[in-house]
C-alpha positions in Angstrom: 10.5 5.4 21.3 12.2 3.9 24.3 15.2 2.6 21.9 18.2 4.2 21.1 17.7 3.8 16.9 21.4 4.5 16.8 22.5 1.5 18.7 19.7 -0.7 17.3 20.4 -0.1 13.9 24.1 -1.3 14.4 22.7 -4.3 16.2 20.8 -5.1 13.3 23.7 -4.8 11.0 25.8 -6.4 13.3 23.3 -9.5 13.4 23.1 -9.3 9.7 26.9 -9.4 9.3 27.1 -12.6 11.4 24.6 -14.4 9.7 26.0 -13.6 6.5 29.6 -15.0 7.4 27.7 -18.0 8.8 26.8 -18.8 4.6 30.3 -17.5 3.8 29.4 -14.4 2.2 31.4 -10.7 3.3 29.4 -8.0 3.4 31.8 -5.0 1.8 31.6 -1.8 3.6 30.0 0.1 0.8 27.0 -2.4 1.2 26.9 -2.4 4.9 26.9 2.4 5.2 23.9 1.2 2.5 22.1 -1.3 4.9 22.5 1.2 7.8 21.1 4.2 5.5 18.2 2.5 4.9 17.4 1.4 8.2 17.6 4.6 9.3 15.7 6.5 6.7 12.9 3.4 7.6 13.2 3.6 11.4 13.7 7.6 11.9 10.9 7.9 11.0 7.8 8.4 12.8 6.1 5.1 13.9 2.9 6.3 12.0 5.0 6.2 8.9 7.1 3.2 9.5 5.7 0.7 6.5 8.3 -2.1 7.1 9.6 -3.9 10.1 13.2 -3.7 10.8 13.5 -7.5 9.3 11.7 -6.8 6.0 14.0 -3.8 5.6 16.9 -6.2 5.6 15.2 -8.6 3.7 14.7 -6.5 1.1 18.3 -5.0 0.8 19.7 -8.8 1.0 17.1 -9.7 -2.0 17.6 -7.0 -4.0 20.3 -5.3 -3.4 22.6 -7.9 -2.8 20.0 -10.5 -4.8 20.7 -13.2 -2.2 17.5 -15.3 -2.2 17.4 -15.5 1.8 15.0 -14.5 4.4 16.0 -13.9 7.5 13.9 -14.2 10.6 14.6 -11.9 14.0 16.2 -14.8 15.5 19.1 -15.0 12.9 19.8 -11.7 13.6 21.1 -12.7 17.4 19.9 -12.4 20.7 20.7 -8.4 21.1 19.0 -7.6 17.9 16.3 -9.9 18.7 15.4 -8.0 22.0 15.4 -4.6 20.1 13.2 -6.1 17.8 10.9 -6.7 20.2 11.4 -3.6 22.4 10.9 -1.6 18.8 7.7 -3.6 17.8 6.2 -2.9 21.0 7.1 0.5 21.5 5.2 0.9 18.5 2.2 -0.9 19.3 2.0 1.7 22.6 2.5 4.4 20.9 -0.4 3.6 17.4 -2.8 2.0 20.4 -2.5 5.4 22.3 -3.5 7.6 19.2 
């Protein structure tokens, strides 16, 4: 993958957080080291094995987890986020079209 997962898992988390303060709610430390170990027991993963998209993954944490009925899109989650969304989604396409 051409994406530091390290750096795009705390842009994700750091896109999350935002959005959450924008409807008033604090995500607690405790909840955000959970966030960021699923993500990255999601996105370490090889791509083959990767069954959600980094959104979904933080949909389902909010949902359950946290049982806030949102759903968040990629754009929510900021313009830095947004681009390693993409960079992620088509990383993966390259590499499952070249298998």
């Amino acid at each position: 993958m051409n994406l530091d997962t390290s750096s795009f898992i705390k842009n994700l988390i750091a896109g999350t957080i935002d959005y959450l303060k924008e409807i008033n709610f604090d995500l607690g430390l405790k909840h955000e080291k959970k966030l960021e170990s699923v993500l990255m027991s999601e996105l370490n993963k090889d791509f083959e094995l990767q069954r959600k998209t980094p959104t979904q993954i933080i949909n389902t944490f909010l949902n359950e987890d946290l049982e806030l009925n949102i759903r968040l899109t990629p754009n929510d989650l900021g313009e830095q986020a947004l681009d390693q969304i993409i960079l992620w989604g088509i990383s993966k396409a390259k590499h499952l079209d070249g298998k």
